[in-house]
N, C-alpha and C positions, 0 to 999 in steps of 0.2 A: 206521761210521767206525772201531769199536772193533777189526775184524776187518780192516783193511789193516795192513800192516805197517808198521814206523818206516820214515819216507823224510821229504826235504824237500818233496816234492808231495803226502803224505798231510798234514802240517802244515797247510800252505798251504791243503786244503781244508777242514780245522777252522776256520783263522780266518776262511776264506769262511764257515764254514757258521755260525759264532759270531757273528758282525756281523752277519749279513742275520737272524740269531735277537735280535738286541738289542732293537729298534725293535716289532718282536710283541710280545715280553714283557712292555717298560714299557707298551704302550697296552692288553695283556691283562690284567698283576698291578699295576703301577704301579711307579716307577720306585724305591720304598724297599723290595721284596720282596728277599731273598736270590738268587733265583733270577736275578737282575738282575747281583748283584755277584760271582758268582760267574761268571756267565759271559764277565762284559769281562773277569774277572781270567783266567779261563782263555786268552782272546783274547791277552790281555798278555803271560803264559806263552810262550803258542808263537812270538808277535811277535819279541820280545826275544832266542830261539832259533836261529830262522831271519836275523833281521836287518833282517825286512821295517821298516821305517824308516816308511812311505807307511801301510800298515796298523795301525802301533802308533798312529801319531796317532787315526785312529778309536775303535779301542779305549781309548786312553787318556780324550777327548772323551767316551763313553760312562762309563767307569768314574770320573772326574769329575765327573758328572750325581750318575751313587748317591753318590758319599761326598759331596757338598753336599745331596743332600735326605735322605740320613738325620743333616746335620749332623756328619759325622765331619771337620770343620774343618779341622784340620790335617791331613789327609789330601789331602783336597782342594785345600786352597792349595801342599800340596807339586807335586801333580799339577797343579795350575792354573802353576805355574813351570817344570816338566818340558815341556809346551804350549806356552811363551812361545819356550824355547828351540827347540822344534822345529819352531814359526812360523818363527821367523829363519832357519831352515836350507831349510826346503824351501819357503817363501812361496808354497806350494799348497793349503793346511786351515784350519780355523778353530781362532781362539784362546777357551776359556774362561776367564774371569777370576771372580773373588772381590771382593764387595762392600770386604771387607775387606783385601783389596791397595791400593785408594785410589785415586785420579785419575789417579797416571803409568800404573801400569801398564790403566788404562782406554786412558786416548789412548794408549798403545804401542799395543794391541789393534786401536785403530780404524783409524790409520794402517797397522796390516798388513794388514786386512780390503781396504782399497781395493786392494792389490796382489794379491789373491788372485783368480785367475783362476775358481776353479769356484766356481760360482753358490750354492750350497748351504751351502757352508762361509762363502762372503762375510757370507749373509745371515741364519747362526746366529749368526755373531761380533759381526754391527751388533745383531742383539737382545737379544746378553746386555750390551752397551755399552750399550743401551736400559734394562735392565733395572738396570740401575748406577747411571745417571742417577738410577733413579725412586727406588732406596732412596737416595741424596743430596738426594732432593726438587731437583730440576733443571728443571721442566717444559718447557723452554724446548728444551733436547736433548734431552728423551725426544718430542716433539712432533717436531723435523725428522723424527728416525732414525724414528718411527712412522710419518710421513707416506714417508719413505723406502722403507721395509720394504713400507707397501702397493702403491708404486710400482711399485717392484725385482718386488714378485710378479707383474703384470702382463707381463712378460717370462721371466721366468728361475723363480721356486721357489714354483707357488701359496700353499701352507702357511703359508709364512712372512707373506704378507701377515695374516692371521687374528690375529694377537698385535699386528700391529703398529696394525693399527687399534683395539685395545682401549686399548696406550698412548699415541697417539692421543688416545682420550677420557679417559684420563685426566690428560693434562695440559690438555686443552679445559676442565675440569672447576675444574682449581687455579688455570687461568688466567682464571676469570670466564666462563666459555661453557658453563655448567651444561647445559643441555637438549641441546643438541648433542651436549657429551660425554658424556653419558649414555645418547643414542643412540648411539652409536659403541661404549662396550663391551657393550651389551645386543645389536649387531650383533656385537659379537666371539665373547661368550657363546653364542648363536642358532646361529652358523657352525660352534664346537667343537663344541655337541653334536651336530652330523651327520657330524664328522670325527672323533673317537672322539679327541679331540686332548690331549694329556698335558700341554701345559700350560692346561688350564682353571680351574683351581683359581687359576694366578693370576692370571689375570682375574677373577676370582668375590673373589680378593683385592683389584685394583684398584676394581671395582667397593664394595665395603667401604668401602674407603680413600674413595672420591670420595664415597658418599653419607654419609659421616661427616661430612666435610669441606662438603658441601652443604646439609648435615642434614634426610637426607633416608633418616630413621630404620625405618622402616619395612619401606623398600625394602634398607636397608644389612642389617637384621637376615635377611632372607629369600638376601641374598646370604653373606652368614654361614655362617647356617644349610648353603648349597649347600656351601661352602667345607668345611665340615668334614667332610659329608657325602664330598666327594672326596680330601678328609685322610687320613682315619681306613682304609681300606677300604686303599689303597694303604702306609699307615706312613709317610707324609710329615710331617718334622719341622722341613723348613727357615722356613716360614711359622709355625710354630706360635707361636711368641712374640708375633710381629705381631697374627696373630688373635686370642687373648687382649687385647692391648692398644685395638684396634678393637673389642672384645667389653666392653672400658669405655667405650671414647669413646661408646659408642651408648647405654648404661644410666646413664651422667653425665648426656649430653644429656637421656634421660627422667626423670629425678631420681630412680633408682633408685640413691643413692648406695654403700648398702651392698654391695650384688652388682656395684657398678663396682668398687669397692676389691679385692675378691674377686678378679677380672679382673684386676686390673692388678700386686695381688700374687701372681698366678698365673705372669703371664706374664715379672715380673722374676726368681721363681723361672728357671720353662723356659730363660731366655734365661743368666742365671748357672751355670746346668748345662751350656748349650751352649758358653762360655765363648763368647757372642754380648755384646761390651760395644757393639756399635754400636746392639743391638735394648734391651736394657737401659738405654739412657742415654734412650732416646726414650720409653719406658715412663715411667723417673724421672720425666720432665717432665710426661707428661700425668697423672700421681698428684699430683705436688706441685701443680698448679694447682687440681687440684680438695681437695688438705687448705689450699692457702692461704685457698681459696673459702670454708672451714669456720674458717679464722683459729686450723688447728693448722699453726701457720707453722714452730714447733721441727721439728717432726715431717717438712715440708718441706724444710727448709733441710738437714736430716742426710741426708735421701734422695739430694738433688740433690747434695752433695758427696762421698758416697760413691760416686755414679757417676761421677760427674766425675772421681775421682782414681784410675779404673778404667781411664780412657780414655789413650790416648798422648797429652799434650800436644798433638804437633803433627795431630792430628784435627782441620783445620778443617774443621768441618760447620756446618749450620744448626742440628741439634740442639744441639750444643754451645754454639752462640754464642743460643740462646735460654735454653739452661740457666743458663749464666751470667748471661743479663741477668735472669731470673726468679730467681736468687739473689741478684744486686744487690738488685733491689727488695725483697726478704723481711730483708735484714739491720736 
């Protein structure tokens, strides 16, 4: 490539040759390796150049992926709005959004996914709207959209069915259907590792989540364990607060109180570093219920209100609205 000359058709075949290298890469190095964000950045480069408009949304979709899993926040929410707009323009790609863009720009998302003609884009955009849901703790719509996604893969984008059956079980799971849901992301899990599939890790997180949630501790710590395992190797940062936090619920549950605390101030560290207040406030809670447990309620009550006044006001979450009622009751 180095040895063609500048033209607008040597371009052109960089960014071919850069986008069909993206999707190797992440499922070779994982998607927080340099060699990831350097090469949508490069994509982006020549995009932006040329003018290709239809190409940069890919690129950008990619180079959005790395700056959310290495946690470069603001990076990524810029890019997740650069997306939004270029949804609206060519209503032919998929839009990614940010947990912490909030609900409108969710249901923007989803209402542009249903107008989106190619199959692939349709059904990246309903799982990261899936995906939204579940850190809002939604089960109710992360359950349609997973039943959805398995649906949709039936015809149009097998892949995509695989995640969706894992959220799926994990809202089977929140919603009282424990064994079922359980089956369902152990089939999600089962299916990634034959598909070498890059989002495993957060399945191996939902799975965490729902045996936390079921206490069903044993099983939670060995998916744990997997999670980190697929963490660590690739430089994945986006989950990392989460995992810590689930790495107390599981050592609380065993009354391993000291190495829960440990946990859980680990992971409101990571999460304050990531300037992640939406993972930190959830952390708050499940620390302050277990120093209430211990009747160091001071020590509770300062926690939970200095996350609380971290957060925007208008954050109406579950988190939030149980924060508050667990600092009602501590006053």
């Amino acid at each position: 490539m180095r040895e063609l000359s500048e033209s607008p058709d040597r371009d052109k075949q960089e960014v071919d040759f850069l986008i069909a290298l993206g999707v190797p890469l992440i499922w070779s190095q994982g998607l927080g390796t340099p060699e990831v964000g350097s090469t949508y950045s490069r994509a982006r480069e020549l995009c932006e150049k040329t003018g290709d408009s239809e190409r940069l949304f890919e690129e950008m979709a990619g180079l959005y992926r790395y700056n959310f899993n290495t946690h470069n926040m603001r990076k990524a929410e810029e890019i997740s709005c650069q997306l939004l707009d270029l949804a609206r323009n060519l209503k032919a790609h998929t839009l990614l959004g940010s947990v912490r863009e909030g609900k409108a720009l969710m249901n923007e998302a989803r209402q542009l996914a249903l107008e989106l003609p190619h199959p692939a884009s349709k059904g990246l955009t309903l799982f990261y709207a899936a995906m939204q849901h579940q850190a809002l703790r939604n089960p109710d719509e992360v359950r349609k959209l997973g039943q959805f996604l398995r649906e949709y893969s039936e015809e149009h984008v097998a892949t995509i069915g695989v995640p969706g059956i894992g959220l799926e079980g994990w809202a089977m799971c929140v919603q009282g259907e424990r064994e079922a849901g359980i089956e369902r992301l152990r089939e999600s899990i089962a299916r990634m590792r034959t598909m070498s599939h890059y989002w495993i890790e957060y399945m191996l997180f939902l799975m965490t989540d729902a045996c936390a949630t079921t206490g069903r501790i044993e099983e939670g710590h060995r998916a744990l364990k997997e999670a980190w395992n697929e963490a660590d190797p690739s430089g994945s940062q986006w989950l990392r607060a989460e995992l810590l936090r689930l790495q107390g619920c599981l050592q609380d549950a065993e009354g391993d109180y000291g190495s829960a605390e440990e946990s859980f101030l680990r992971a409101l560290e990571v999460a304050r570093e990531q300037s992640a207040r939406f993972w930190e406030l959830r952390t708050a809670v499940s620390l302050a219920r277990m120093q209430a447990d211990q009747q160091r309620i001071e020590e509770a009550r300062s926690l939970l209100q200095t996350s609380l006044d971290a957060m925007p006001e208008e954050s109406e979450t579950i988190d939030r609205h149980e924060a508050l009622e667990l600092l009602e009751r501590l006053r």
